[in-house]
C-alpha positions as CSV (number, residue, x, y, z in Angstrom):
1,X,-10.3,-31.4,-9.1
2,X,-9.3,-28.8,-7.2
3,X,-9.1,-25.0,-8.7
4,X,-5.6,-23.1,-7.4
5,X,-5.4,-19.5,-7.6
6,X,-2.9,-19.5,-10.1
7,X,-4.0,-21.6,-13.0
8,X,-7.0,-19.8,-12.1
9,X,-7.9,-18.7,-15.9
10,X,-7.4,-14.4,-15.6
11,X,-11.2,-13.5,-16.2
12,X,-12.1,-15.5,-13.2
13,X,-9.4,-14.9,-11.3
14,X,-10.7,-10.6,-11.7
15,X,-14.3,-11.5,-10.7
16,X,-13.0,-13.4,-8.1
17,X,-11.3,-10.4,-7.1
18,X,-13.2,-7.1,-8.0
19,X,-16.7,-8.7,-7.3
20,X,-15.4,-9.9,-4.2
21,X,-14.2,-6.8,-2.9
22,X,-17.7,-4.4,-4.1
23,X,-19.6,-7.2,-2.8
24,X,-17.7,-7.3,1.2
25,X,-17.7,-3.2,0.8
26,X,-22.0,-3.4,0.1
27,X,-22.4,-6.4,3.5
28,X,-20.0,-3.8,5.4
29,X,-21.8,-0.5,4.8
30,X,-25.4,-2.9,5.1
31,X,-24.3,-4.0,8.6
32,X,-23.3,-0.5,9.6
33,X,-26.5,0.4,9.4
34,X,-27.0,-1.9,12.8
35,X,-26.4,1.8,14.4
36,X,-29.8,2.6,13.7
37,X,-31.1,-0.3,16.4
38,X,-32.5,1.4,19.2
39,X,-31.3,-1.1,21.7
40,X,-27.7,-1.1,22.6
41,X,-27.3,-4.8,23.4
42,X,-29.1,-6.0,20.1
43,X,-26.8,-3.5,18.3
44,X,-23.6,-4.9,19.7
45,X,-24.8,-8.3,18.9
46,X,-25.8,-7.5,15.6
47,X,-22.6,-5.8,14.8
48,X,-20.5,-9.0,16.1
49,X,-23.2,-11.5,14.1
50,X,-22.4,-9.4,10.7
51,X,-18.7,-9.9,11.8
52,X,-19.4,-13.5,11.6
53,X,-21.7,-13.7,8.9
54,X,-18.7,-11.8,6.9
55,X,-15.7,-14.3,7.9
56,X,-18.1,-17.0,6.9
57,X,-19.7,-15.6,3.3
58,X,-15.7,-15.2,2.6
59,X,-15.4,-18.9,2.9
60,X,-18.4,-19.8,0.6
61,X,-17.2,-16.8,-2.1
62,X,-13.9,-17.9,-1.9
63,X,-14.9,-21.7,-2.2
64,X,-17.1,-20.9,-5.5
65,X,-14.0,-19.7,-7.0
66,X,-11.1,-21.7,-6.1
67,X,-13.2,-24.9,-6.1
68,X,-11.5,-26.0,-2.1
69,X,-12.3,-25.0,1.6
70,X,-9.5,-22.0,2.0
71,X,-7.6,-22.7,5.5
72,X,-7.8,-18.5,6.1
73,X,-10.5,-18.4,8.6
74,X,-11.1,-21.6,9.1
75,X,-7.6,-22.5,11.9
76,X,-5.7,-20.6,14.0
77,X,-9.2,-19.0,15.4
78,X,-5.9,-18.5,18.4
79,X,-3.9,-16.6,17.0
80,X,-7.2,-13.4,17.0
81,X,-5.8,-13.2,20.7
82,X,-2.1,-13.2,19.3
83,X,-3.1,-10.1,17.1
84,X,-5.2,-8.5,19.9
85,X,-2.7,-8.4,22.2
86,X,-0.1,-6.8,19.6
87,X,-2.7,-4.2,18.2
88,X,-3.7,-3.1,21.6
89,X,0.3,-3.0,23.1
90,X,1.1,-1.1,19.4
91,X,-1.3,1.9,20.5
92,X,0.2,1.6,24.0
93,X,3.8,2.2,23.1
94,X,2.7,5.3,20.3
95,X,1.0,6.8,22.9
96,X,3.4,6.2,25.5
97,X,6.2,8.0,23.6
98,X,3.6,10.5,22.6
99,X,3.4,11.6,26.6
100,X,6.9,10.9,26.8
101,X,7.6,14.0,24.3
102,X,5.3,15.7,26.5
103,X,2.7,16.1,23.2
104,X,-0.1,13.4,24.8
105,X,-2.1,14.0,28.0
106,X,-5.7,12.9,28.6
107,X,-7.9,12.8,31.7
108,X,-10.5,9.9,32.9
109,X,-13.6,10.6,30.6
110,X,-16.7,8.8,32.5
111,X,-17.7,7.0,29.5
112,X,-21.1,5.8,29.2
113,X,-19.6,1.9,29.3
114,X,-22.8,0.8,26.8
115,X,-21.2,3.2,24.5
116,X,-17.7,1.7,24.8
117,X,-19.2,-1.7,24.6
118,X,-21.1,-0.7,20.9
119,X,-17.6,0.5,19.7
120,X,-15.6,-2.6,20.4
121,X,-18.1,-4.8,18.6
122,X,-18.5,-2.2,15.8
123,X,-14.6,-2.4,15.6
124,X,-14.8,-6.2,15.2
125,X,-16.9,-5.5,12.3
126,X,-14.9,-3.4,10.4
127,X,-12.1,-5.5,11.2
128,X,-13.8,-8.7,10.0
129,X,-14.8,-6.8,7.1
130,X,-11.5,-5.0,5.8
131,X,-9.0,-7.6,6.5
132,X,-11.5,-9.9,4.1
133,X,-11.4,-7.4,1.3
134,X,-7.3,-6.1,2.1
135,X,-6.0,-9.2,2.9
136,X,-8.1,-12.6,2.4
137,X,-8.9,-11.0,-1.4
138,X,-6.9,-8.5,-3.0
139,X,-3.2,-9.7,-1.0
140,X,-3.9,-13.4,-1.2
141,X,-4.7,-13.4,-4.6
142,X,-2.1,-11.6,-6.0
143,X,0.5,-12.9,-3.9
144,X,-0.5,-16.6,-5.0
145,X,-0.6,-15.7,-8.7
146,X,2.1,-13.0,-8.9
147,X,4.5,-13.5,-6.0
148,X,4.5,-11.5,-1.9
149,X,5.7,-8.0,-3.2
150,X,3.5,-6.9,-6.0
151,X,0.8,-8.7,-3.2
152,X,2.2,-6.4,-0.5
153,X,2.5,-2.9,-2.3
154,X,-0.4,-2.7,-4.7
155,X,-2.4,-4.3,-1.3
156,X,-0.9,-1.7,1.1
157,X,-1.3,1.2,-1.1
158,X,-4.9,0.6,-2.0
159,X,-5.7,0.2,2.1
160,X,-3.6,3.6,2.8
161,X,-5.2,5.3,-0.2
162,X,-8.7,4.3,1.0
163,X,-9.1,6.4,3.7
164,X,-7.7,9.6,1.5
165,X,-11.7,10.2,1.9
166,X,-12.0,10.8,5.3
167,X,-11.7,13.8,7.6
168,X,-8.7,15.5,8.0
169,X,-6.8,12.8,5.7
170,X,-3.6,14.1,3.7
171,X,-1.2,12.3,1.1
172,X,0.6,12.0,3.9
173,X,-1.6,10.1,5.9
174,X,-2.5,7.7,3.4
175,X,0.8,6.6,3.0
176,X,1.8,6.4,6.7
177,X,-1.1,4.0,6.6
178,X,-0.2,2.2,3.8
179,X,3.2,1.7,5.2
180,X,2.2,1.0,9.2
181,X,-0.6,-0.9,8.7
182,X,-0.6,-2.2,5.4
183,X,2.4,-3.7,4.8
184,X,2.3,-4.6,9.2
185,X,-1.1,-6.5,8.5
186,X,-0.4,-7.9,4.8
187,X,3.1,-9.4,6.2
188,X,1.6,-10.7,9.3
189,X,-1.2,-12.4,7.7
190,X,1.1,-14.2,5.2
191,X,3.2,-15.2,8.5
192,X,0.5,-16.6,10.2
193,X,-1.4,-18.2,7.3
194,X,-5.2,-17.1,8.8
195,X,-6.8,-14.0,8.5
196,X,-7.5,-14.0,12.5
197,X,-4.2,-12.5,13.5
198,X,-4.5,-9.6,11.2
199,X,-8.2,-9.5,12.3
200,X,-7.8,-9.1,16.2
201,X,-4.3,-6.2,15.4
202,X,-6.7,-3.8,13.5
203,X,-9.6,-4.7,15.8
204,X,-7.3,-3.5,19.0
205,X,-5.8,-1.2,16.8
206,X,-8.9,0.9,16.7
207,X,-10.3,0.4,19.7
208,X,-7.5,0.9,21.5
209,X,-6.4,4.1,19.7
210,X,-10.0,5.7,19.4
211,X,-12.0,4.6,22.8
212,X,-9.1,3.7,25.1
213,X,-7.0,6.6,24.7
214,X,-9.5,9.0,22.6
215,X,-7.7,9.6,19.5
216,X,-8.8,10.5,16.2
217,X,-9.4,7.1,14.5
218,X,-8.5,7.9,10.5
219,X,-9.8,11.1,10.7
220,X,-12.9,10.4,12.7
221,X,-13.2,11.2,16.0
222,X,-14.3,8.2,18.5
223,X,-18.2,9.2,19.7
224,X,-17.2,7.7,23.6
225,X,-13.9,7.0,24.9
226,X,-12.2,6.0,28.4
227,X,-9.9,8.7,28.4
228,X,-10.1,12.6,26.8
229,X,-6.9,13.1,25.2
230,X,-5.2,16.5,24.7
231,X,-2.3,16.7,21.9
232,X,-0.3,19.8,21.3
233,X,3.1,19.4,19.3
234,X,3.7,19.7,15.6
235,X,1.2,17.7,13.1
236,X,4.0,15.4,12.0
237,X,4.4,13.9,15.4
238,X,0.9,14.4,16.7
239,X,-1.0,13.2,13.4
240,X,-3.0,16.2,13.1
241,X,-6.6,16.6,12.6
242,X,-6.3,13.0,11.2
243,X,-5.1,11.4,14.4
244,X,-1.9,9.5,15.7
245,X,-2.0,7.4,12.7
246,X,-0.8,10.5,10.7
247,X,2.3,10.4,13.3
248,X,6.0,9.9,12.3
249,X,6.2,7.9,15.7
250,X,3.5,5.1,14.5
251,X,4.8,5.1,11.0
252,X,8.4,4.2,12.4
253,X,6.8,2.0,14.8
254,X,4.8,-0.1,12.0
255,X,8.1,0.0,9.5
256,X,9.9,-1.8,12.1
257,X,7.0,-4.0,13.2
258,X,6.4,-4.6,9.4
259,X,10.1,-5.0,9.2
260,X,10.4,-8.0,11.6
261,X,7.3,-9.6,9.7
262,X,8.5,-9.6,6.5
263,X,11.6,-11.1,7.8
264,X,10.1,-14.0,9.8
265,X,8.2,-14.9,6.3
266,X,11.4,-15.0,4.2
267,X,13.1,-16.7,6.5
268,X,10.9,-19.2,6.9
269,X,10.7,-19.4,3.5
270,X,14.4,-20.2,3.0
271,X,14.0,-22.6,5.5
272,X,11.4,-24.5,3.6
273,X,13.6,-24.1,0.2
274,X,16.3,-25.8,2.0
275,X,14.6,-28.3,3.8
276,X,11.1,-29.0,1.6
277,X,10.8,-32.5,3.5
Protein backbone atom coordinates (compact mmCIF):
# COMPACT_ATOMS: atom_id res chain seq x y z
CA UNK A 1 0.00 0.00 0.00
CA UNK A 2 1.38 3.01 -1.00
CA UNK A 3 2.67 5.73 1.71
CA UNK A 4 1.61 9.53 0.59
CA UNK A 5 3.31 12.42 2.04
CA UNK A 6 0.45 13.55 3.80
CA UNK A 7 -0.96 10.77 5.84
CA UNK A 8 2.63 10.33 6.34
CA UNK A 9 2.48 10.00 10.32
CA UNK A 10 4.50 13.65 11.50
CA UNK A 11 7.63 11.78 13.21
CA UNK A 12 8.36 10.27 9.93
CA UNK A 13 7.43 12.74 7.84
CA UNK A 14 10.48 15.13 10.07
CA UNK A 15 13.16 12.36 9.57
CA UNK A 16 12.13 12.14 6.18
CA UNK A 17 12.85 15.65 6.05
CA UNK A 18 15.69 16.90 8.44
CA UNK A 19 17.72 13.57 7.87
CA UNK A 20 17.28 14.00 4.35
CA UNK A 21 18.60 17.32 4.11
CA UNK A 22 21.98 16.72 6.72
CA UNK A 23 22.44 13.62 4.92
CA UNK A 24 22.46 15.41 0.92
CA UNK A 25 24.52 18.49 2.80
CA UNK A 26 27.43 15.50 4.18
CA UNK A 27 27.41 13.58 0.03
CA UNK A 28 27.70 17.36 -1.23
CA UNK A 29 30.56 18.64 0.92
CA UNK A 30 32.12 14.66 0.43
CA UNK A 31 32.03 15.08 -3.29
CA UNK A 32 33.52 18.53 -3.12
CA UNK A 33 36.31 17.20 -2.01
CA UNK A 34 36.74 15.67 -5.90
CA UNK A 35 38.92 19.20 -6.11
CA UNK A 36 41.62 17.46 -4.47
CA UNK A 37 42.12 14.92 -7.74
CA UNK A 38 45.11 15.82 -9.40
CA UNK A 39 43.84 15.12 -12.86
CA UNK A 40 41.40 17.48 -14.33
CA UNK A 41 39.46 15.15 -16.54
CA UNK A 42 38.89 12.46 -13.58
CA UNK A 43 37.78 15.50 -11.48
CA UNK A 44 35.25 16.75 -13.91
CA UNK A 45 33.95 13.26 -14.20
CA UNK A 46 33.91 12.71 -10.74
CA UNK A 47 32.07 15.81 -9.96
CA UNK A 48 29.34 14.98 -12.76
CA UNK A 49 29.18 11.00 -11.29
CA UNK A 50 28.49 12.53 -7.63
CA UNK A 51 25.87 14.63 -9.48
CA UNK A 52 24.33 11.48 -10.54
CA UNK A 53 24.95 9.43 -7.66
CA UNK A 54 22.92 12.37 -5.76
CA UNK A 55 19.71 12.49 -8.16
CA UNK A 56 19.72 8.75 -7.80
CA UNK A 57 20.26 8.25 -3.72
CA UNK A 58 17.24 10.91 -3.72
CA UNK A 59 15.18 8.39 -5.34
CA UNK A 60 16.08 5.41 -3.01
CA UNK A 61 15.71 8.02 0.30
CA UNK A 62 12.70 9.25 -0.88
CA UNK A 63 11.34 5.68 -1.80
CA UNK A 64 12.14 4.31 1.90
CA UNK A 65 9.91 6.90 3.11
CA UNK A 66 6.98 7.43 0.95
CA UNK A 67 6.84 3.65 0.20
CA UNK A 68 6.48 4.57 -4.13
CA UNK A 69 9.08 5.47 -7.05
CA UNK A 70 8.72 9.59 -6.86
CA UNK A 71 8.21 10.82 -10.68
CA UNK A 72 10.86 13.96 -9.59
CA UNK A 73 13.85 12.81 -11.32
CA UNK A 74 12.76 10.09 -12.84
CA UNK A 75 10.74 12.04 -16.38
CA UNK A 76 11.08 15.05 -18.00
CA UNK A 77 15.15 14.32 -17.95
CA UNK A 78 14.08 17.26 -21.21
CA UNK A 79 13.06 19.80 -19.59
CA UNK A 80 17.28 20.14 -17.75
CA UNK A 81 17.77 21.79 -21.33
CA UNK A 82 14.42 23.84 -20.79
CA UNK A 83 16.01 25.21 -17.46
CA UNK A 84 19.51 25.55 -19.00
CA UNK A 85 18.49 27.61 -21.53
CA UNK A 86 16.48 30.03 -19.11
CA UNK A 87 19.25 30.06 -16.34
CA UNK A 88 21.87 30.91 -18.90
CA UNK A 89 19.51 33.80 -20.99
CA UNK A 90 18.52 35.11 -17.07
CA UNK A 91 22.35 36.05 -16.50
CA UNK A 92 22.34 37.35 -20.05
CA UNK A 93 19.65 39.88 -19.70
CA UNK A 94 21.15 41.08 -15.82
CA UNK A 95 24.13 41.62 -17.30
CA UNK A 96 23.05 43.14 -20.40
CA UNK A 97 21.17 45.94 -18.52
CA UNK A 98 24.10 46.02 -16.23
CA UNK A 99 26.37 47.37 -19.44
CA UNK A 100 23.38 49.04 -20.49
CA UNK A 101 23.63 51.46 -17.28
CA UNK A 102 27.13 51.67 -18.14
CA UNK A 103 27.98 49.79 -14.58
CA UNK A 104 29.31 46.25 -16.40
CA UNK A 105 32.36 45.98 -18.69
CA UNK A 106 34.62 43.01 -18.99
CA UNK A 107 37.45 42.03 -21.44
CA UNK A 108 38.30 38.42 -22.99
CA UNK A 109 40.11 36.65 -20.09
CA UNK A 110 42.23 33.69 -21.89
CA UNK A 111 40.90 31.15 -19.57
CA UNK A 112 42.63 28.06 -19.10
CA UNK A 113 39.49 26.03 -20.91
CA UNK A 114 40.34 22.72 -18.44
CA UNK A 115 39.60 25.19 -15.71
CA UNK A 116 36.23 26.31 -17.25
CA UNK A 117 35.43 22.74 -18.03
CA UNK A 118 36.00 21.67 -13.96
CA UNK A 119 33.56 24.60 -13.08
CA UNK A 120 30.70 23.62 -15.20
CA UNK A 121 30.69 20.08 -13.98
CA UNK A 122 31.31 21.28 -10.38
CA UNK A 123 28.24 23.55 -11.00
CA UNK A 124 26.17 20.45 -11.99
CA UNK A 125 26.98 19.20 -8.71
CA UNK A 126 25.93 21.78 -6.62
CA UNK A 127 23.01 22.06 -8.59
CA UNK A 128 22.08 18.36 -8.38
CA UNK A 129 22.81 18.65 -4.80
CA UNK A 130 20.79 21.86 -3.65
CA UNK A 131 17.75 21.59 -5.71
CA UNK A 132 17.52 17.86 -3.89
CA UNK A 133 17.72 19.32 -0.48
CA UNK A 134 15.61 23.02 -1.53
CA UNK A 135 13.29 21.62 -3.68
CA UNK A 136 12.87 17.66 -4.02
CA UNK A 137 12.87 17.73 0.23
CA UNK A 138 12.11 20.62 2.16
CA UNK A 139 9.45 22.36 -0.84
CA UNK A 140 7.85 19.03 -1.83
CA UNK A 141 7.19 17.93 1.41
CA UNK A 142 5.67 20.79 2.77
CA UNK A 143 3.79 21.70 -0.05
CA UNK A 144 2.17 18.07 -0.24
CA UNK A 145 1.30 18.13 3.45
CA UNK A 146 0.67 21.78 4.12
CA UNK A 147 -0.29 23.47 0.84
CA UNK A 148 2.28 25.70 -2.15
CA UNK A 149 2.74 28.86 0.10
CA UNK A 150 3.98 27.81 3.45
CA UNK A 151 6.08 25.24 0.77
CA UNK A 152 7.32 28.28 -1.09
CA UNK A 153 8.33 30.86 1.71
CA UNK A 154 9.70 28.74 4.56
CA UNK A 155 11.63 26.93 1.27
CA UNK A 156 12.72 30.22 -0.25
CA UNK A 157 13.81 31.83 2.88
CA UNK A 158 15.86 28.94 4.23
CA UNK A 159 17.80 28.86 0.46
CA UNK A 160 18.28 32.83 0.71
CA UNK A 161 19.35 32.63 4.38
CA UNK A 162 21.86 29.81 3.56
CA UNK A 163 24.34 31.65 1.99
CA UNK A 164 24.19 34.62 4.86
CA UNK A 165 27.67 32.60 5.51
CA UNK A 166 29.45 33.47 2.72
CA UNK A 167 31.69 36.36 1.66
CA UNK A 168 30.53 39.61 1.28
CA UNK A 169 26.79 38.32 2.07
CA UNK A 170 24.29 40.92 3.73
CA UNK A 171 20.58 40.63 4.92
CA UNK A 172 20.14 42.05 1.94
CA UNK A 173 21.47 39.58 -0.11
CA UNK A 174 19.92 36.78 1.45
CA UNK A 175 16.72 37.91 0.77
CA UNK A 176 17.20 39.04 -2.92
CA UNK A 177 18.12 35.39 -3.11
CA UNK A 178 15.44 34.10 -1.38
CA UNK A 179 13.11 36.10 -3.51
CA UNK A 180 14.93 35.59 -7.23
CA UNK A 181 15.84 32.30 -6.90
CA UNK A 182 13.90 30.73 -4.36
CA UNK A 183 10.65 31.40 -4.96
CA UNK A 184 11.87 31.49 -9.30
CA UNK A 185 13.17 27.72 -8.65
CA UNK A 186 10.45 26.48 -6.02
CA UNK A 187 7.56 27.73 -8.47
CA UNK A 188 9.17 26.34 -11.45
CA UNK A 189 9.78 23.01 -10.13
CA UNK A 190 6.09 22.71 -8.91
CA UNK A 191 5.26 23.79 -12.72
CA UNK A 192 7.21 21.36 -14.23
CA UNK A 193 6.65 18.46 -11.83
CA UNK A 194 10.66 17.13 -12.11
CA UNK A 195 13.40 18.42 -10.35
CA UNK A 196 15.47 18.69 -13.82
CA UNK A 197 14.13 22.10 -14.82
CA UNK A 198 15.05 23.70 -11.62
CA UNK A 199 18.37 21.62 -11.90
CA UNK A 200 19.65 22.86 -15.36
CA UNK A 201 18.34 27.14 -14.24
CA UNK A 202 20.71 27.15 -11.17
CA UNK A 203 23.25 24.97 -13.01
CA UNK A 204 23.38 27.95 -15.89
CA UNK A 205 22.65 30.22 -13.36
CA UNK A 206 26.07 29.87 -11.89
CA UNK A 207 28.03 29.12 -14.56
CA UNK A 208 26.91 31.52 -16.57
CA UNK A 209 27.05 34.35 -13.95
CA UNK A 210 30.59 33.26 -12.42
CA UNK A 211 32.75 31.77 -15.46
CA UNK A 212 30.97 33.24 -18.53
CA UNK A 213 30.77 36.74 -17.49
CA UNK A 214 33.17 36.60 -14.21
CA UNK A 215 30.92 37.68 -11.51
CA UNK A 216 30.98 37.09 -7.98
CA UNK A 217 29.02 33.82 -7.55
CA UNK A 218 27.22 34.39 -3.81
CA UNK A 219 30.03 35.96 -2.52
CA UNK A 220 32.77 33.84 -4.03
CA UNK A 221 34.66 34.80 -6.67
CA UNK A 222 34.80 32.33 -9.84
CA UNK A 223 38.69 30.83 -9.79
CA UNK A 224 38.61 30.98 -14.12
CA UNK A 225 36.23 32.69 -16.14
CA UNK A 226 35.78 33.59 -20.05
CA UNK A 227 35.47 37.19 -19.47
CA UNK A 228 37.12 39.69 -16.60
CA UNK A 229 34.42 41.80 -15.53
CA UNK A 230 34.74 45.34 -14.24
CA UNK A 231 31.53 46.86 -12.12
CA UNK A 232 31.57 50.42 -10.87
CA UNK A 233 28.04 51.83 -9.88
CA UNK A 234 26.33 51.79 -6.53
CA UNK A 235 26.22 48.30 -4.41
CA UNK A 236 22.45 48.17 -4.83
CA UNK A 237 22.61 47.80 -8.54
CA UNK A 238 25.98 46.31 -8.86
CA UNK A 239 25.49 43.57 -5.97
CA UNK A 240 28.56 44.57 -4.16
CA UNK A 241 31.30 42.48 -2.84
CA UNK A 242 28.52 39.70 -2.98
CA UNK A 243 28.02 39.79 -6.73
CA UNK A 244 25.11 40.58 -9.20
CA UNK A 245 22.86 38.43 -7.26
CA UNK A 246 22.86 41.21 -4.50
CA UNK A 247 21.49 43.49 -7.51
CA UNK A 248 18.07 45.25 -7.56
CA UNK A 249 18.05 44.46 -11.37
CA UNK A 250 18.21 40.45 -10.80
CA UNK A 251 15.92 40.67 -7.90
CA UNK A 252 13.23 42.52 -10.13
CA UNK A 253 14.16 40.24 -12.89
CA UNK A 254 13.46 36.92 -10.71
CA UNK A 255 10.12 38.57 -8.97
CA UNK A 256 8.74 38.86 -12.39
CA UNK A 257 10.19 35.51 -13.65
CA UNK A 258 8.88 33.98 -10.24
CA UNK A 259 5.77 35.97 -10.93
CA UNK A 260 4.89 34.35 -14.34
CA UNK A 261 5.67 30.85 -12.56
CA UNK A 262 3.46 31.05 -9.92
CA UNK A 263 0.88 32.06 -12.19
CA UNK A 264 1.17 29.30 -14.78
CA UNK A 265 0.79 26.81 -11.60
CA UNK A 266 -2.43 28.41 -10.37
CA UNK A 267 -3.81 28.59 -13.37
CA UNK A 268 -3.38 25.33 -14.25
CA UNK A 269 -4.58 24.44 -11.15
CA UNK A 270 -8.01 26.15 -11.77
CA UNK A 271 -7.99 24.44 -14.77
CA UNK A 272 -7.80 21.07 -13.31
CA UNK A 273 -10.53 22.20 -10.43
CA UNK A 274 -12.77 22.88 -13.23
CA UNK A 275 -12.15 20.19 -15.53
CA UNK A 276 -10.72 17.08 -13.09
CA UNK A 277 -11.67 14.62 -15.98
Amino acid sequence: MELHVKSMPIWKWTIELVLGILLFFIIDGVAQTAFLIESQWLKSVAFIISGIAIIGLFQLWTRAFEKEWRMDTMSGLWKLFGGITIGALFFCAVTGILAAMGTYSASYAHPHWGMIMILLCFYFLVACAEEVMFRGLLFRLIDERFGFWWAIGISSLLFGFTHIVNPGATVWSSIAIAVEAGVFFGAAYKYAGTLWLPIGMHWAWNFTQGDVFGFEVSGTGATESIMNATLTGPDIVTGGDFGPEASIITAILGIILSGLFIYLVHSRNSTYSQNPT
